[in-house]
C-alpha positions as CSV (number, residue, x, y, z in Angstrom):
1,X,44.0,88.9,-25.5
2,X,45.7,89.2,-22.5
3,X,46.9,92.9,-21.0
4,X,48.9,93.0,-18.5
5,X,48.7,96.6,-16.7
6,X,51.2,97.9,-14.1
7,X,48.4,97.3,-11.5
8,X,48.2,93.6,-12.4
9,X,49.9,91.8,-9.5
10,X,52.7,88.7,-10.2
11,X,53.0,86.2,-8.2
12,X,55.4,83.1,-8.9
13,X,55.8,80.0,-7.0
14,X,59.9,79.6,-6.5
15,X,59.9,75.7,-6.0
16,X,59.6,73.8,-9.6
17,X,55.5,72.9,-10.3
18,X,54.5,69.6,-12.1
19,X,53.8,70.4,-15.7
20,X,51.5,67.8,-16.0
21,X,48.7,69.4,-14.5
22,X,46.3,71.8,-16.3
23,X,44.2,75.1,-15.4
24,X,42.4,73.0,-12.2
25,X,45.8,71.5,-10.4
26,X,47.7,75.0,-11.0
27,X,44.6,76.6,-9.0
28,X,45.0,74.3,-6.5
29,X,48.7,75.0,-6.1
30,X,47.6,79.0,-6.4
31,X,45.1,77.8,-3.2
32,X,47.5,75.6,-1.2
33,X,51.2,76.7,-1.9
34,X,50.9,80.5,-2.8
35,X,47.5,80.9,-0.7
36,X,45.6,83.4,-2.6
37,X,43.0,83.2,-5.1
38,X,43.0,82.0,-8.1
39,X,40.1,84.0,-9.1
40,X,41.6,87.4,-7.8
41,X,42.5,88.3,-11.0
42,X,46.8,87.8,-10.7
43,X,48.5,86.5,-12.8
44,X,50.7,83.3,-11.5
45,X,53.5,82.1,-12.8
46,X,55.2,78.4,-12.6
47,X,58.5,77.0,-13.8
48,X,59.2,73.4,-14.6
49,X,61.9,71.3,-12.9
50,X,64.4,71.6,-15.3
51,X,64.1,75.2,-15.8
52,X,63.1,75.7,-19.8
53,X,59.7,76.0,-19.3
54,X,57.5,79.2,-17.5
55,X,53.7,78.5,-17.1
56,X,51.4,81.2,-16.6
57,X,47.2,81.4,-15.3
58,X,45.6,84.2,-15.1
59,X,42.0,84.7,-14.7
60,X,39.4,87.4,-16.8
61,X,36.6,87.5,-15.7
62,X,34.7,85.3,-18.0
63,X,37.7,81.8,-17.3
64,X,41.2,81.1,-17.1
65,X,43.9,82.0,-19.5
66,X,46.8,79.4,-19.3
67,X,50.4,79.9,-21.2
68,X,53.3,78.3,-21.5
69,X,56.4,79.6,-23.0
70,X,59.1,77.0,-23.8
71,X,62.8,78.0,-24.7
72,X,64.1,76.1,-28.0
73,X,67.4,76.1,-26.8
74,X,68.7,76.4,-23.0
75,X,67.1,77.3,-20.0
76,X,65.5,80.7,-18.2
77,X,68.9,82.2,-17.1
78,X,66.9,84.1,-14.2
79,X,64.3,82.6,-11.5
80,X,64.2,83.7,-7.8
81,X,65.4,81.7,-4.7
82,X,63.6,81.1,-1.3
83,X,66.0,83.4,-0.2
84,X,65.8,86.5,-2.7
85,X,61.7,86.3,-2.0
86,X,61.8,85.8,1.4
87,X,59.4,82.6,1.5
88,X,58.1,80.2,-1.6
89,X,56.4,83.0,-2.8
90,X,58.1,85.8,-4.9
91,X,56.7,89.0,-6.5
92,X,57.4,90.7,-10.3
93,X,55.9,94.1,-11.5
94,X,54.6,93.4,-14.8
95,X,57.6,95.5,-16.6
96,X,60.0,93.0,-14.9
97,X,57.9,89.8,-16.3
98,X,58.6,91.0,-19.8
99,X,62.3,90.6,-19.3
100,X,61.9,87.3,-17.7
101,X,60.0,86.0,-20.5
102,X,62.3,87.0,-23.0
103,X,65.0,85.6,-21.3
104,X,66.3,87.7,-18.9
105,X,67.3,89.4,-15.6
106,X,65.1,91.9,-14.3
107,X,67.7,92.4,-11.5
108,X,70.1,93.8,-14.2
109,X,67.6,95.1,-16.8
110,X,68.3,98.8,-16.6
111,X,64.4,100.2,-15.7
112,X,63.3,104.0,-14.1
113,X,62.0,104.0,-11.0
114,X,58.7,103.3,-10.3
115,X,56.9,106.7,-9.4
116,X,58.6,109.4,-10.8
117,X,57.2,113.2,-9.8
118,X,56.3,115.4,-12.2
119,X,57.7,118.9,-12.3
């Protein structure tokens, strides 16, 4: 069982990834295109070149976790750009990652801040 914690960091690659390759060439891509380690404990996410397919790897502690989720019909109506991210690289809290993978925008998904004080 994967559990995905506010802490947990998510990292997404923004340029289409071959969906050929399994748990070894996505941690090469982690290595070479997102530069951090696939071993860190984040969970990466990858989207195919046509846009109805999001993979994710993620590693425990004891081995990699790898997912795919696939849309029936359609494609994921949300990914970020080069330019929204700054770079190839782009960022999700783990509350936004729930709306992407249920197909939708976490730019328009109405969410609370993310520290609130208590009073």
């Amino acid at each position: 069982m994967i559990t995905l914690s506010p802490q947990v960091r998510v990292l997404l690659l923004v340029e289409p990834t071959d969906f050929r390759k399994g748990i070894d060439g996505l941690a090469q891509v982690c290595r070479e295109k997102i530069a951090d380690d696939p071993f860190s404990g984040a969970l990466f996410l990858f989207r195919n070149r046509t846009g109805t397919t999001i993979k994710g790897l993620i590693y425990d502690g004891q081995g990699f976790w790898l997912f795919a989720k696939r849309l029936s019909k359609g494609r994921f109506s949300y990914w970020p750009t080069s330019t929204e991210v700054g770079g190839e690289v782009g960022r999700l809290l783990s509350r936004e990652l729930s709306v992407l993978l249920w197909n939708g925008d976490p730019r328009k998904a109405l969410m609370g801040s993310d520290w609130r004080k208590l009073e």
